[in-house]
TORKOL-4160 file (C-alpha; in steps of 0.2 Angstrom, whole numbers, padded with zeros to 4 digits, m for minus):
225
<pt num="1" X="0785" Y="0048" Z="m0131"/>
<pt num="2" X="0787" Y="0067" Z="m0127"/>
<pt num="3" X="0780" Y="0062" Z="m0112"/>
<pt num="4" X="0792" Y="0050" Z="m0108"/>
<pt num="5" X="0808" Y="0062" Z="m0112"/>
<pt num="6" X="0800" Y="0079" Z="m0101"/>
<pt num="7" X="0797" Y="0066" Z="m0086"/>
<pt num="8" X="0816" Y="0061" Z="m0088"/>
<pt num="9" X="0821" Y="0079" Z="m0091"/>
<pt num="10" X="0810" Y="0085" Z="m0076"/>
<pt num="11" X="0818" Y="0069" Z="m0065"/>
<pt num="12" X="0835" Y="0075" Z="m0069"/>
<pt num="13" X="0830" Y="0093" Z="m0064"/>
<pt num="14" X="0823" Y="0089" Z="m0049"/>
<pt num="15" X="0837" Y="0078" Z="m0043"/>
<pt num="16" X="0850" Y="0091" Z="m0047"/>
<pt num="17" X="0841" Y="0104" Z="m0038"/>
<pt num="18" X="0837" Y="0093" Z="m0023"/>
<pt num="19" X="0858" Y="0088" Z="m0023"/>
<pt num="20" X="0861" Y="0107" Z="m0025"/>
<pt num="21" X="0854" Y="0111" Z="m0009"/>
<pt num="22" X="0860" Y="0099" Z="0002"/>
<pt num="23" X="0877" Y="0103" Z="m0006"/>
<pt num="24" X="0878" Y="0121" Z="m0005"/>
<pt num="25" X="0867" Y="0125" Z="0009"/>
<pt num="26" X="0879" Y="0117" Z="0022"/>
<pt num="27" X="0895" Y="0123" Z="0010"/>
<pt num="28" X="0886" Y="0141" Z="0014"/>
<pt num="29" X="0896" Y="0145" Z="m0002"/>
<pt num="30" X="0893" Y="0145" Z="m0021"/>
<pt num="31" X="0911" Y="0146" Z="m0022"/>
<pt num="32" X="0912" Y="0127" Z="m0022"/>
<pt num="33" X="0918" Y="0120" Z="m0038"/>
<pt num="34" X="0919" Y="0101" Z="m0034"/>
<pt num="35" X="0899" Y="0102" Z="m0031"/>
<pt num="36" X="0896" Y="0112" Z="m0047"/>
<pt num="37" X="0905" Y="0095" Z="m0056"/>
<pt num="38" X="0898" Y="0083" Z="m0045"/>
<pt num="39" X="0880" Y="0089" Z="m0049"/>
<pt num="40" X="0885" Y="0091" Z="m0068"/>
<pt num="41" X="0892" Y="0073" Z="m0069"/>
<pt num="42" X="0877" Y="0066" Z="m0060"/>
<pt num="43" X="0864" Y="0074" Z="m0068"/>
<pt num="44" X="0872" Y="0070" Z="m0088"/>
<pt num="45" X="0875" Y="0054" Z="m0081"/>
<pt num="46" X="0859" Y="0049" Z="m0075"/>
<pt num="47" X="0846" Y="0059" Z="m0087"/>
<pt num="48" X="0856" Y="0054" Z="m0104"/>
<pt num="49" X="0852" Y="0038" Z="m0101"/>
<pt num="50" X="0833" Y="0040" Z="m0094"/>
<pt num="51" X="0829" Y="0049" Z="m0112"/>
<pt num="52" X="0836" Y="0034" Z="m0120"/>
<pt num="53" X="0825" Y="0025" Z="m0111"/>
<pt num="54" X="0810" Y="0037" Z="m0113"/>
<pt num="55" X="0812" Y="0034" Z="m0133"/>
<pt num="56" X="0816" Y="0018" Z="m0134"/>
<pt num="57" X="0811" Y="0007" Z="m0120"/>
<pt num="58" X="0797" Y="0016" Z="m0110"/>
<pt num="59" X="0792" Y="0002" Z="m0101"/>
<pt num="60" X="0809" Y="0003" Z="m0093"/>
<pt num="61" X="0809" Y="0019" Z="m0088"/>
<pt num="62" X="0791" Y="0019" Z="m0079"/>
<pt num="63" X="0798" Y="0004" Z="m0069"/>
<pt num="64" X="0815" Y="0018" Z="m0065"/>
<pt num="65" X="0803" Y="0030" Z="m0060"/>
<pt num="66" X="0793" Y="0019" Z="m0047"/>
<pt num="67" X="0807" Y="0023" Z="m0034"/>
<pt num="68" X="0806" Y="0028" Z="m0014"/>
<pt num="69" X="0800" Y="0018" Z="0000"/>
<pt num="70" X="0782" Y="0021" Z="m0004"/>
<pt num="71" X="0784" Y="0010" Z="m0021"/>
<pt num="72" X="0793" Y="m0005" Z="m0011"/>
<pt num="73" X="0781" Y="m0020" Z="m0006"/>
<pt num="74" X="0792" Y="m0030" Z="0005"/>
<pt num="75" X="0793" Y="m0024" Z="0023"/>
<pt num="76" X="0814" Y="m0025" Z="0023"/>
<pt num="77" X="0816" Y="m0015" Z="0003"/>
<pt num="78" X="0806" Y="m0002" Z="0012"/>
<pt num="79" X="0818" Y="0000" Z="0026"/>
<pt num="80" X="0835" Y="m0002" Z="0013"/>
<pt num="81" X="0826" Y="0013" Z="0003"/>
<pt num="82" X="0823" Y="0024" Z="0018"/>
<pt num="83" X="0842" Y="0020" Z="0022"/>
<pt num="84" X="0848" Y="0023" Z="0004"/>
<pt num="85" X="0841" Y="0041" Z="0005"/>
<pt num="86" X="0850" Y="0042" Z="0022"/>
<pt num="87" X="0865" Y="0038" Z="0015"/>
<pt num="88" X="0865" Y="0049" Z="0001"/>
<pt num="89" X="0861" Y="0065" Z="0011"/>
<pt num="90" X="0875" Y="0059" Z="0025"/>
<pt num="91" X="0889" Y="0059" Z="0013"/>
<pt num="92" X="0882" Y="0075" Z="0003"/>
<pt num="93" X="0881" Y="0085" Z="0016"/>
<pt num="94" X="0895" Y="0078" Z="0029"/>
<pt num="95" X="0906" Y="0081" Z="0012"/>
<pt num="96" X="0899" Y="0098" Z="0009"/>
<pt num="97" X="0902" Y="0104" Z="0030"/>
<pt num="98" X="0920" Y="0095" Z="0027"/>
<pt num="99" X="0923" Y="0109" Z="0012"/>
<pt num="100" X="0917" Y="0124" Z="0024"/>
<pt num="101" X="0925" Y="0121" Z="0040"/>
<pt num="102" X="0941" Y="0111" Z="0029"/>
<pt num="103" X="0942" Y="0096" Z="0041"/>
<pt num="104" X="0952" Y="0086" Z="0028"/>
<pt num="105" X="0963" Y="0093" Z="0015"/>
<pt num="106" X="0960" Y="0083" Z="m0001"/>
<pt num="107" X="0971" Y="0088" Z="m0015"/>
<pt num="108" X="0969" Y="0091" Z="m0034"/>
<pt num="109" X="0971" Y="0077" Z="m0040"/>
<pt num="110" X="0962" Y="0065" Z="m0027"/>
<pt num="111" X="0948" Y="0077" Z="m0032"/>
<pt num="112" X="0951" Y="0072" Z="m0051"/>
<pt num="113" X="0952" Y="0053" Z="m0045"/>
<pt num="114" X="0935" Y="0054" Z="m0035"/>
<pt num="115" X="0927" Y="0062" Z="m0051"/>
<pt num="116" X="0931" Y="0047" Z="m0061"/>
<pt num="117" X="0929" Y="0035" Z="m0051"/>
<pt num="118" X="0910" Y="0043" Z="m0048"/>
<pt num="119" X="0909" Y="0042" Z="m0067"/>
<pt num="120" X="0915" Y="0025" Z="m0071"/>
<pt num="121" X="0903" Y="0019" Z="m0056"/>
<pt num="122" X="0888" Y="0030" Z="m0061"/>
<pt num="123" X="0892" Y="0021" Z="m0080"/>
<pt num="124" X="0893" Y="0005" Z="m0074"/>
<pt num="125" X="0874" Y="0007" Z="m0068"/>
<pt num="126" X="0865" Y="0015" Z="m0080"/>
<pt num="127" X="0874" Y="0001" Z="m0092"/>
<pt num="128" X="0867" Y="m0012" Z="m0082"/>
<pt num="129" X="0850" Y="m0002" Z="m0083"/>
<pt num="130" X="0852" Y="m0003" Z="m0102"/>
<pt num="131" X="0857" Y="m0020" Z="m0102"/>
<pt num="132" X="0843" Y="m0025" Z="m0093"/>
<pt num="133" X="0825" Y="m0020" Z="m0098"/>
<pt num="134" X="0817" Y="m0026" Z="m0081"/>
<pt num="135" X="0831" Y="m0018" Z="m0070"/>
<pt num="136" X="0819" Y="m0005" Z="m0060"/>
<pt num="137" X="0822" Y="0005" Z="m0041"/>
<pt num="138" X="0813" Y="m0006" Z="m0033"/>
<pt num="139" X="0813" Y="m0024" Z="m0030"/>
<pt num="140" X="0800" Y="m0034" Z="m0038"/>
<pt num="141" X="0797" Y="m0047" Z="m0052"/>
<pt num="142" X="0786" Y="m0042" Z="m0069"/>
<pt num="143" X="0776" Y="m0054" Z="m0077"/>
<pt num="144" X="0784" Y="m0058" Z="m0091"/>
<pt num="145" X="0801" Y="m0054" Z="m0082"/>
<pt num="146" X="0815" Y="m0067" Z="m0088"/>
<pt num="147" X="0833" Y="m0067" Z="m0083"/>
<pt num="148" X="0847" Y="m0058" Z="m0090"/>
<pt num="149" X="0863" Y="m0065" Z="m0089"/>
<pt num="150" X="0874" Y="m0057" Z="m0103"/>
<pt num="151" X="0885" Y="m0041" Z="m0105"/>
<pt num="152" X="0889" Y="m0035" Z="m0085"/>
<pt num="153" X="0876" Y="m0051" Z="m0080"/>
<pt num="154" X="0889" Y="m0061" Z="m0084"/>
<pt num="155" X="0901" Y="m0056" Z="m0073"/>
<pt num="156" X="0890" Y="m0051" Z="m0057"/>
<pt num="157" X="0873" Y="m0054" Z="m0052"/>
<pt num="158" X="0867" Y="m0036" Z="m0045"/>
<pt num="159" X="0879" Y="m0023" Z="m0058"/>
<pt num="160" X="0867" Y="m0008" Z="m0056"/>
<pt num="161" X="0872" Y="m0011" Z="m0038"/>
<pt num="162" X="0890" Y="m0012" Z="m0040"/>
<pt num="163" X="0889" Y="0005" Z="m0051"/>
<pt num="164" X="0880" Y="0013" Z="m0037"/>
<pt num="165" X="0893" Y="0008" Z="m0023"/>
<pt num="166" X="0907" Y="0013" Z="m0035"/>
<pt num="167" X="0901" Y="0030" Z="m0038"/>
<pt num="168" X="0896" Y="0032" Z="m0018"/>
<pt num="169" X="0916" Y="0027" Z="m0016"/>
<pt num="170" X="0921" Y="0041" Z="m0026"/>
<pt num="171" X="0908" Y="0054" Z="m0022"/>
<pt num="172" X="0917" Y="0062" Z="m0006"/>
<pt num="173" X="0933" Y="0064" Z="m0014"/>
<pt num="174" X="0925" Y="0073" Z="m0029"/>
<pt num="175" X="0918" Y="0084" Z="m0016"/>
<pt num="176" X="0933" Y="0087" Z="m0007"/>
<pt num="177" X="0930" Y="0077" Z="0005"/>
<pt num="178" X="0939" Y="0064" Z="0017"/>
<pt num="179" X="0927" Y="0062" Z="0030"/>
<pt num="180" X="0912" Y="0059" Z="0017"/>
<pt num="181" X="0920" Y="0042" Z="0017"/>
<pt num="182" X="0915" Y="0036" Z="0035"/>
<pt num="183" X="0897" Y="0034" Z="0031"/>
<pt num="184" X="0902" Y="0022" Z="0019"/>
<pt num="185" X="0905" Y="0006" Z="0028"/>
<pt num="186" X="0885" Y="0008" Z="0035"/>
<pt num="187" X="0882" Y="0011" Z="0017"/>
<pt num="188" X="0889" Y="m0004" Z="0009"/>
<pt num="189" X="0879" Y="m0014" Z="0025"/>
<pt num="190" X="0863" Y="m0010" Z="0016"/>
<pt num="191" X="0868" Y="m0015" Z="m0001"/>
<pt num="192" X="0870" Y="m0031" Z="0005"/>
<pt num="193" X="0856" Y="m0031" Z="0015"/>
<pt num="194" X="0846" Y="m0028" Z="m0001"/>
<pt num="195" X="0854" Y="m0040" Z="m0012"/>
<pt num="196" X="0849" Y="m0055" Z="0001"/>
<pt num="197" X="0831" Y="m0048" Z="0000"/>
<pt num="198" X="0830" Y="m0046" Z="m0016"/>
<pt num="199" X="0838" Y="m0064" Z="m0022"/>
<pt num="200" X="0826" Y="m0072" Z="m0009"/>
<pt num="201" X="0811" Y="m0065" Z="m0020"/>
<pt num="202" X="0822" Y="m0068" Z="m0036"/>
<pt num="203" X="0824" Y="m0087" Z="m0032"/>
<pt num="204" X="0805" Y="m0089" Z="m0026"/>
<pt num="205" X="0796" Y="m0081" Z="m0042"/>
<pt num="206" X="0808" Y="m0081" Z="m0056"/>
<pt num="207" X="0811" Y="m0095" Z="m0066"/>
<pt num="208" X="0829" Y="m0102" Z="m0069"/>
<pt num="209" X="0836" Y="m0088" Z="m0058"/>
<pt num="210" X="0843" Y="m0101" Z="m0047"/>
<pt num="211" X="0853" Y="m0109" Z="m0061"/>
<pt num="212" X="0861" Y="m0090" Z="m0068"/>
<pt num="213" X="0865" Y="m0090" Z="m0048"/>
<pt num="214" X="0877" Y="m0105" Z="m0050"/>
<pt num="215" X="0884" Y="m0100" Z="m0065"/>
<pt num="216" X="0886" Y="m0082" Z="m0061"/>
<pt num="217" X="0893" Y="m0086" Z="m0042"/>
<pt num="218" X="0899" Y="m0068" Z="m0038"/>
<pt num="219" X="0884" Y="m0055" Z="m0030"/>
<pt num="220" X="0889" Y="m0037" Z="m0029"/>
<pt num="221" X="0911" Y="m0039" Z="m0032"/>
<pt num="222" X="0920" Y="m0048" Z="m0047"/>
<pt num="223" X="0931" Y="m0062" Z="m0036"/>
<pt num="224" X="0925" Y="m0058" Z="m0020"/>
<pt num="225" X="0905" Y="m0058" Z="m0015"/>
């Protein structure tokens, strides 16, 4: 169990740090208080939630630490993840050169608004996490894996997913950033790239997926896909 919480204290550690640099090396400033917010509301979001798991549900937590392209076994999942890191490092640090050279002016208050909405999305996904036992980074099915179709199951299939694109959506403007939102289009393109992928798997190995599909009709948005 100790374990468990110093590997999710050590994950959060290291992704702040690695956020940190590719925030404030191209801002060539510490003087940058949106990413000093960013990172905090990432990094409590995130790593809350992963002790949690660590104490309660480690089995959960060893499938959330399996992540990267290495730990993907379908040709396509590997490609998504090398594309997820992508577009994570794009937006960071297109956000972070957008603050130095101050190609957009983004006020106060859209700043506020992009904080939120980067903290309602990053709660939406570790919810879902939480809600789901057998929710992991990459795609694959357990043996004893059954489907979930209650709480944020009930409303869409993938909710970790629409969490993550939430928080992507808000991300640039919490760090001062218009032009952090171009890469976003290419971004949400992998999402559903992923999704497909994945519910191709989920419909070949998991039992009664198939059904929760026609009950649940909506993927990724609530009344639209």
């Amino acid at each position: 169990m100790k374990i468990g919480v110093l590997a999710a204290l050590l994950s959060g550690l290291i992704g702040a740090i690695i956020t940190a640099v590719l925030l404030f090396v191209p801002a060539g400033t510490f003087n940058y208080w949106q990413a000093w917010v960013f990172i905090a509301i990432f990094s409590v979001t995130t790593t809350v939630p992963n002790i949690y798991l660590a104490v309660r549900q480690p089995d959960a937590l060893r499938r959330r630490m399996r992540a990267g392209p290495t730990s993907e076994t379908r040709p396509v999942q590997k490609l998504v993840t090398v594309g997820y890191f992508a577009f994570f490092g794009v937006v960071v640090v297109l956000s972070a050169l957008d603050h130095r050279f101050g190609w957009s002016s983004v006020p106060t208050w859209a700043v506020i608004a992009g904080e939120v909405v980067m903290f309602v999305g990053l709660l939406i996904a570790m919810a879902a996490v939480l809600q789901n036992r057998f929710a992991a980074s990459r795609v694959a099915v357990e043996e004893d894996q059954h489907v979930v179709s209650t709480g944020l199951y009930g409303i869409v299939r993938h909710p970790m997913y629409l969490g993550l694109l939430i928080m992507m959506t808000g991300a640039p403007l919490a760090l001062d950033s218009f032009w952090g939102l171009v890469p976003l289009p290419p971004g949400i393109a992998l999402f559903v790239v992923r999704i497909l992928d994945e519910e191709k798997l989920l419909r070949s190995e998991l039992k009664s997926y198939d059904y929760y599909a026609f009950r649940v009709r909506k993927r990724l948005v609530p009344g639209v896909w």
